[in-house]
C-alpha positions as CSV (number, residue, x, y, z in Angstrom):
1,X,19.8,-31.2,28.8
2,X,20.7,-27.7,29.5
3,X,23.4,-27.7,26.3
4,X,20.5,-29.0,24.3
5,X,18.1,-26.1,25.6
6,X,20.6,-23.4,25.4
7,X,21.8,-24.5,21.5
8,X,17.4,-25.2,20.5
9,X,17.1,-21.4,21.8
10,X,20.2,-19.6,20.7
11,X,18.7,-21.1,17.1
12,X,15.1,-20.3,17.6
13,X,15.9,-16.9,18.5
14,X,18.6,-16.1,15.9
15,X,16.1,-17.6,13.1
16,X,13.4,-15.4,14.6
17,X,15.2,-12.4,14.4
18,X,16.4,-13.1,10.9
19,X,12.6,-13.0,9.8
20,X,11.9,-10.0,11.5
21,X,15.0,-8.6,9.5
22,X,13.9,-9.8,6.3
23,X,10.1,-8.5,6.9
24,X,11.6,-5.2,8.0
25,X,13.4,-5.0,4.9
26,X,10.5,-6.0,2.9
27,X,8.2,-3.5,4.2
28,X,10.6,-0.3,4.0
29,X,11.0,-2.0,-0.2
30,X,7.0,-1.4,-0.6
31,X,7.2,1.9,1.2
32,X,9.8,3.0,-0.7
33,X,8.2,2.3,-4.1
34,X,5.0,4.0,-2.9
35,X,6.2,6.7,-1.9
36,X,8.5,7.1,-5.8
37,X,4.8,6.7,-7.1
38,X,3.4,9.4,-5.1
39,X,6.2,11.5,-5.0
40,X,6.5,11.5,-8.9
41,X,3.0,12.7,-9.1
42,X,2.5,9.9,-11.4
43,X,-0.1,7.6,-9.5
44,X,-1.2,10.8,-7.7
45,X,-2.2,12.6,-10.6
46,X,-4.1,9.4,-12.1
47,X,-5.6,8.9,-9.0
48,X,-7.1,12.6,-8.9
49,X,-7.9,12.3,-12.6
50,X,-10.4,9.5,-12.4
51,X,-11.7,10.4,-9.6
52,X,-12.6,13.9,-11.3
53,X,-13.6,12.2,-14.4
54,X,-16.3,10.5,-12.3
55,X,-17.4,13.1,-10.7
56,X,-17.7,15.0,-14.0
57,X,-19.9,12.3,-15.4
58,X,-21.9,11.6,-12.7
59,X,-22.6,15.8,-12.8
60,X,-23.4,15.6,-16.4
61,X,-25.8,12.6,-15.8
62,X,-27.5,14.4,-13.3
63,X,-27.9,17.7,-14.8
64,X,-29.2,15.5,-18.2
65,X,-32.1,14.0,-15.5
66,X,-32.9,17.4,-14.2
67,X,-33.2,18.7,-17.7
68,X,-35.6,15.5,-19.1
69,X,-37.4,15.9,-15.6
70,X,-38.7,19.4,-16.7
C-alpha cells in the first residue's frame, strides 16, 4: 500500500507542477506580447486616438445642441 501511495503521489505532484509550468509559461507569452503592443506605441496610440475621436465628437454634438438651443 505504501509503494502504491508513494508512486500515485510522486505522479500527482510531478503532473501538477508541470501545469503550473506550462501556465507560467503561458502567462509571461501574453505579457510579453502586450507589452510589444504597448511598448511599440502601436495599440497605445490607437487606443488614445479613438478615445480622442469620441470625445471630439461628442464636443461637437454638444456644442451643435447648444447652438440649435439658442
Amino acid at each position: 500500500m505504501y509503494k502504491f501511495f508513494n508512486k500515485f503521489s510522486r505522479d500527482y505532484l510531478k503532473q501538477k507542477g508541470q501545469g503550473m509550468v506550462e501556465y507560467a509559461l503561458i502567462l509571461a507569452f501574453v505579457v510579453g506580447i502586450a507589452a510589444f503592443l504597448v511598448g511599440n506605441g502601436g495599440i497605445g496610440e490607437a487606443i488614445q486616438t479613438t478615445f480622442q475621436n469620441v470625445t471630439n465628437t461628442l464636443n461637437t454634438a454638444n456644442n451643435n445642441a447648444n447652438q440649435q438651443g439658442n
